[in-house]
Every structure is written in structure tokens, then in C-alpha cells.
N, C-alpha and C positions, 0 to 999 in steps of 0.2 A: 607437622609431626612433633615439632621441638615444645609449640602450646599446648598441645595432647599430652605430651612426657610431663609438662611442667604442672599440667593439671590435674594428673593422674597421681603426680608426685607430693602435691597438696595436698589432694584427700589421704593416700597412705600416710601420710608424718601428721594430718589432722585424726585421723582415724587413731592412730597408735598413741599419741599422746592421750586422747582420751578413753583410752581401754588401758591404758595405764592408771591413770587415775582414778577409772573407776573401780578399778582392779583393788589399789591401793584404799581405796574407800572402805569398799563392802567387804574386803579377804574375809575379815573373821566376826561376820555376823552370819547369823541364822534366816537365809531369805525367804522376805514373805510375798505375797503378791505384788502390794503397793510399793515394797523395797526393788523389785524386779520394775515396777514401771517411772519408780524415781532414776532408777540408774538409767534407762534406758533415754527418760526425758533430759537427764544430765546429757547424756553423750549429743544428743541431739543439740540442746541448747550449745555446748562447746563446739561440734562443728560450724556450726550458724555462725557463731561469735569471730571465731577463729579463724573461719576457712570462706565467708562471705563478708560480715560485717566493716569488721579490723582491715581486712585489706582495702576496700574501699574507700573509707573514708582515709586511711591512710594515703591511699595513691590518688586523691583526689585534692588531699590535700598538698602534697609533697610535689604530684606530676611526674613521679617515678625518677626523679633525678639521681637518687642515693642509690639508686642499684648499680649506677654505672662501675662503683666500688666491688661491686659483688658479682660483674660478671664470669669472671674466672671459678670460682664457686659454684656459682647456677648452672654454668655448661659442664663442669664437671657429674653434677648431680641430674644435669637431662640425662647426659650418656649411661649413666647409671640405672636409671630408670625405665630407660629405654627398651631392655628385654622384655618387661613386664608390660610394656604397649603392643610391644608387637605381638605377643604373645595374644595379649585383650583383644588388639583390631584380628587377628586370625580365626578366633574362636568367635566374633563378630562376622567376621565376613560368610563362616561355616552356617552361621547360624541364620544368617540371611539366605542362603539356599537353602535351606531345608522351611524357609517359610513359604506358606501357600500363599500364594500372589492373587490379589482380587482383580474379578474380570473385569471391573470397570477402568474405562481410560484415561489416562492422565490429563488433567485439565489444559488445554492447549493456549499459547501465546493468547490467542483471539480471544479466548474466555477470560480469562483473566480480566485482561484491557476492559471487557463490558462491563464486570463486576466491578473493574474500578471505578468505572465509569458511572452504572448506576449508582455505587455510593456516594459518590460526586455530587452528581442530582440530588440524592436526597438529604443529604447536607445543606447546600446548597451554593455548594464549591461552583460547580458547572451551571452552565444554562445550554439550550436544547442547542440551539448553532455550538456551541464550545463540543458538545457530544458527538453532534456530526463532523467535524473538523476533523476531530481525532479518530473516528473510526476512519474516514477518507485516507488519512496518514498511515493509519493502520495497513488499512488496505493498501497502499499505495506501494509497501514494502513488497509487496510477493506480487504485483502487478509487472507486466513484461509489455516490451513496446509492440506487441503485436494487439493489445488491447486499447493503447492509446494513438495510435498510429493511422493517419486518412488511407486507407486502401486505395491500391492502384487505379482501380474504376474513378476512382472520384479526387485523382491528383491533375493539374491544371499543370502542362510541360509544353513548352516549344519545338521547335527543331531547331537544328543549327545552323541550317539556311532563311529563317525567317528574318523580314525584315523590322528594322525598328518602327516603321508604322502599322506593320500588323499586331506588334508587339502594346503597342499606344491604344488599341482600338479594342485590344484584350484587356486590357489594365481598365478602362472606361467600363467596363461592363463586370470585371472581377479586380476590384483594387486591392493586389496579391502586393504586397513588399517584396519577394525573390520568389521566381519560377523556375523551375529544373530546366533546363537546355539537355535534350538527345539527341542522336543521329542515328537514325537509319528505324528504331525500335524503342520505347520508352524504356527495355532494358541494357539500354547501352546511353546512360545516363553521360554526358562530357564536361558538364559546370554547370553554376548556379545563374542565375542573372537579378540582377537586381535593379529595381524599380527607380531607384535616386542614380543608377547609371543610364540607364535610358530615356530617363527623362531632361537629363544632361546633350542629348545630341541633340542639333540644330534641326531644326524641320529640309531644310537644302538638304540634308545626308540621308533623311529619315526612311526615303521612299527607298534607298540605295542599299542600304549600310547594314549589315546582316546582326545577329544577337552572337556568333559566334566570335565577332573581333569586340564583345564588352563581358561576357559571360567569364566568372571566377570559376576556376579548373581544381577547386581545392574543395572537394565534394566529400563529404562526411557519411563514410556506409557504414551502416550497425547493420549487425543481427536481430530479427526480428523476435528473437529466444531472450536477448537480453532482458536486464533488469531496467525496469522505470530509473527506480533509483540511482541506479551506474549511470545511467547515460544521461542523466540530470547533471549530477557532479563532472561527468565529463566531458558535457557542451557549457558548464557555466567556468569549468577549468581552461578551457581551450577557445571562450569567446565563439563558438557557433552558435548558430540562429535556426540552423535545418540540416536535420540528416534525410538520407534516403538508407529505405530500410529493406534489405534482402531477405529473400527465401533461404532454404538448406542448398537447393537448385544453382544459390549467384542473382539467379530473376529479380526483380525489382517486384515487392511487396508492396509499397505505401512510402511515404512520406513522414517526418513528425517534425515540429518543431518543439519550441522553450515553450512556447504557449499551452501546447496540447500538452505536454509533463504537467505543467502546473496549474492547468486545468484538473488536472487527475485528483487535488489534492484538494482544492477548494469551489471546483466547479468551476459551471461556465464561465469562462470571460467575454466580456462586452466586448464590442467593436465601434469604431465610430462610424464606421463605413459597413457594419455588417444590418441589415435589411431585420426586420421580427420574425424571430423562426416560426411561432407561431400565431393568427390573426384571428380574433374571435370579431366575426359579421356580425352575429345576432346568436339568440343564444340556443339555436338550433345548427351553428354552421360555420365552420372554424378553417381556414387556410394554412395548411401545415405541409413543411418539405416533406420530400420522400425519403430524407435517412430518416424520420422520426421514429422513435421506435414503438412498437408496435402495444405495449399494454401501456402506453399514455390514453388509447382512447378509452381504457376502463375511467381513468380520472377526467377527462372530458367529457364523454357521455354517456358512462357507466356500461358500456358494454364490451365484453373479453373474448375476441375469437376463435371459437373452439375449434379443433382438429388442423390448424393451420401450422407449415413449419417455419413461416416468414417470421422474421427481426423487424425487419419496416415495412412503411407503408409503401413505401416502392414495390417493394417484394411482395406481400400482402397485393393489393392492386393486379402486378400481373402475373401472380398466382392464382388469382380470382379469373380474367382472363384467359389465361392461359397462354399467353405472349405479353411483350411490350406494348401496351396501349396507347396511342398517340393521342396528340393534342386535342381537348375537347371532349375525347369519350368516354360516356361514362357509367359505371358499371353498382348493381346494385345488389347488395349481399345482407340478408336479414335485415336489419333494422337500420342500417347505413348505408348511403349513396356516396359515391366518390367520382368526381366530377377532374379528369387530366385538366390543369392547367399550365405543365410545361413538361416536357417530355424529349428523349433525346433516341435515336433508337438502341442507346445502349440501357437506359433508365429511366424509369419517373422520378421527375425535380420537384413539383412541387402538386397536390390534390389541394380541392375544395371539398371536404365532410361534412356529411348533413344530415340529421336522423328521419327517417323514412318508416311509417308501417310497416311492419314485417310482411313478406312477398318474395315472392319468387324473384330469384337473380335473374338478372338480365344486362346484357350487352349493347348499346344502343349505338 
């Protein structure tokens, strides 16, 4: 308000001085057209002069030191001026309700970000990964852990009577760094356990020795409503590795760890122990898990499943079906054959895809 007063205060004391002088100018001549547009280009040129140029290079030069003389002055003369803002911003504010507001919508955060983005590009500030980066980031904001989160079905947990050679023979077949430890129900979650602890017991205890005398009881619950963002900042503030993510209910949702956050942002991460999600045999016939989602096989082999309400090819599969399809069987739907080749009775783990003449489905 005080820049408003001091700005408003400028043009009035620019304004009057030169209507004074024009005044004194022209009193006692007879005006003609061209005398009406010299005064007028006079006043003009004297605000410019006066009330833009001069100060500039002025404070440009100087760095405004000398005012510190003059502030008793100037706040005298904001408060002065002051009626006359308030006055201006009220008959502004009136004036802005009575205007008709256009129906189109305000350009949203996201828009923006593209437009900068695309000017980026065509500059050629950015390149195409630089573009995807930042829309991920973009995104990443308003993404909640119920997006980035492994769902209950597909978290790998112990009990708390297991022993550490069952625990040994699970890790051989899933090399997890830390597995959730429960008792009684997977949503009665008791600690973590971790893999550089159990791999510490002697094989003599192995067959004995339970995962509930090694399991960490310092277990990390978010809300699955939370923000990506928060709970990034709040496992790299607090040193955790994995939370366990709840319902509204208390129930155990999913899982997430550091990885799956910042996977969010820059995509998949590598494993060194993690298997090719997906195997291309030949170039009719491709080996892909059953989270894959489901319009990857448009970019595979150009075809987009219509009428279906499956995510993946798990779902997809024993939708097609019509149950969980076990090991081996295989099922054939327009122009693609999907051959089980691993299967749980809760899920399909992993299909063999392969494009087929178009024919009649069949269950074999």
C-alpha cells in the first residue's frame, strides 16, 4: 500500500507541475489545433522525463542511498496521500464487480509448466528427457501414496513365528532387503525384518530361531491419502527405508518404499537382482509379468483391448477366463494368445503373448 501511495503520489506532483506549466505557457494565447497538440505532447514528454526517465537513471545510479535523508518526508507525504489510494483502490475494487467475467478458465499450474516447457524446446533450452523429467516432477506434486504404493496382494510378509531358514529360502527366490513381519493377519503388521540381519545368524540357530527375536518393531504407517511429496521429505528426514500404508478402515493397504517415491519422478529403477520385466522371443512373442499394464500391448503389437475393464494383464487374462487361470493354460482372444506361465491362486505372475489370426476365444 505504501508503493501504491508513493506511486500515485508521483504521478499527481508530475501531473501538476506540468499543467502548471503548461498553463503558464499557453494562458494568453489564442489556441489552435497544433497549439492544443504541442501542449498536450509537452505534458507527455514532461511526465516521461520526470516521472520515468530521471528517476531511473537516478537510482540506478546512486542505489537510492540519499533517501535514507528523506525518509521522515516521504512517510509524512505517503500518509498524505493515502485518502486518495483508498479512495482509487474502492472505486477499482466496485469497478471490478460490475465487470462481466469471461467464461473461459483460468490457465491452471499444469498449463503453464507445458507452455514453458514447449518454449524450452523450441529454443532449445530443453531436450525431450529434460521435458519428461519435469512434467514427472510436475506430476509428482499432486500424486498421493496410494498411486505409488505395491498393493496388499502383491507385498511379500512373514509371520512372526517363521523361522530363519524359511526366511533364507524366501530371500533365494525374492532378494527383498526388508520384509514386514505379522502375526495372526497381514493387517496386524509387528516389525520389519531385514535381510543383513538374517543373514547374520549361524546356520546351528537357523532351523530354530524365529524372525520375531530379529525383526525392528519401529514400523513406519502413512496414510495412503498422503502426499508423494510429504512422505518423501519425511522418510529421507527420519532415515526410513519402508513404510506400510493404511486404509481409512486402519487395514493394511500396500507397502512403499524410497525407491517406489523416486521412481515416481524419474521412472523405473534398475535392480541388480531384479529379472526383465519384459522378454521379447521372437518378434511375434513376448514374455511379460502380470502387473504389466494393460495398453503396453498397443505399443507391442499394436493392438488395444476393447470393452475390457482390466489394468493388467493379470486382470485382463482372468477376465478373459473368467477365474484365475492356472499354470499352462492358455487362453485365446482376437488376435492374441496368452499362454500362464506362472500363476498363484490369488494372481497371474507372469504370460507368454503371441499374435494369433483373429478366431474365436478359446480356453484350452
Amino acid at each position: 500500500r505504501a508503493s501504491l501511495s508513493m506511486a500515485i503520489l508521483a504521478q499527481l506532483i508530475t501531473a501538476a507541475i506540468a499543467m502548471i506549466v503548461g498553463f503558464t505557457v499557453f494562458r494568453d494565447r489564442a489556441w489552435s489545433i497544433y497549439e492544443v497538440l504541442e501542449a498536450i505532447l509537452s505534458l507527455v514528454l514532461i511526465i516521461i522525463v520526470f516521472h520515468r526517465l530521471l528517476p531511473f537513471v537516478f537510482f540506478s545510479r546512486t542505489s537510492g542511498r540519499w533517501l535514507a535523508h528523506f525518509a521522515l518526508p516521504l512517510r509524512l507525504l505517503i500518509y498524505l496521500v493515502l485518502p486518495v489510494t483508498l479512495v482509487l483502490g474502492f472505486c477499482q475494487s466496485v469497478a471490478a464487480l460490475t465487470r462481466e467475467h469471461a467464461d473461459q478458465a483460468p490457465e491452471t499450474p499444469a498449463e503453464a509448466v507445458d507452455a514453458l516447457i514447449e518454449a524450452g524446446q523450441e529454443e532449445g533450452i530443453l531436450q525431450e528427457g529434460d521435458r519428461d523429467l519435469i512434467q514427472s516432477v510436475v506430476e509428482f506434486s499432486g500424486k498421493t501414496v496410494r498411486d505409488a504404493m505395491k498393493p496388499r496382494p502383491e507385498m511379500v510378509a512373514v509371520p512372526v513365528n517363521c523361522t530363519v531358514e524359511q526366511v533364507v529360502e524366501l530371500l533365494k527366490a525374492k532378494p527383498f532387503s526388508r520384509i514386514p513381519v505379522y502375526e495372526g493377519s497381514i493387517h496386524n503388521i509387528k516389525g520389519i525384518l531385514y535381510a543383513q540381519d538374517v543373514l547374520q545368524v549361524p546356520d546351528s540357530e537357523a532351523h530354530t530361531r524365529t524372525v520375531d527375536t530379529l525383526m525392528r518393531r519401529d514400523v513406519y504407517f502413512v496414510p495412503e491419502s498422503k502426499l508423494v511429496s510429504d512422505l518423501l521429505r519425511e522418510m529421507q528426514r527420519s532415515n526410513v527405508r519402508m513404510a506400510i500404508v493404511v486404509d481409512e478402515y486402519g487395514g493394511v493397504a500396500g507397502l512403499v518404499t524410497i525407491e517406489d517415491l523416486v521412481e515416481e519422478i524419474v521412472g523405473e529403477i534398475g535392480d541388480e537382482h531384479e529379472k526383465a520385466q519384459v522378454v521379447r522371443e521372437n518378434e511375434r512373442s513376448y514374455v511379460v509379468p502380470g502387473n504389466m499394464d494393460v495398453d503396453l500391448l498397443d505399443e507391442l503389437f499394436g493392438v488395444r483391448p476393447e470393452g475390457r475393464e482390466s489394468a493388467t494383464i493379470a486382470g485382463l487374462v482372468s477376465e478373459l477366463a473368467g477365474r484365475i487361470p492356472k499354470r499352462g493354460e492358455v487362453i485365446e482372444d482376437e488376435s492374441l494368445k496368452f499362454e500362464v506361465l506362472d500363476s498363484t491362486d490369488r494372481k497371474v505372475e507372469r504370460v507368454r503373448i503371441t499374435t494369433i489370426e483373429p478366431k474365436q476365444m478359446k480356453l484350452i
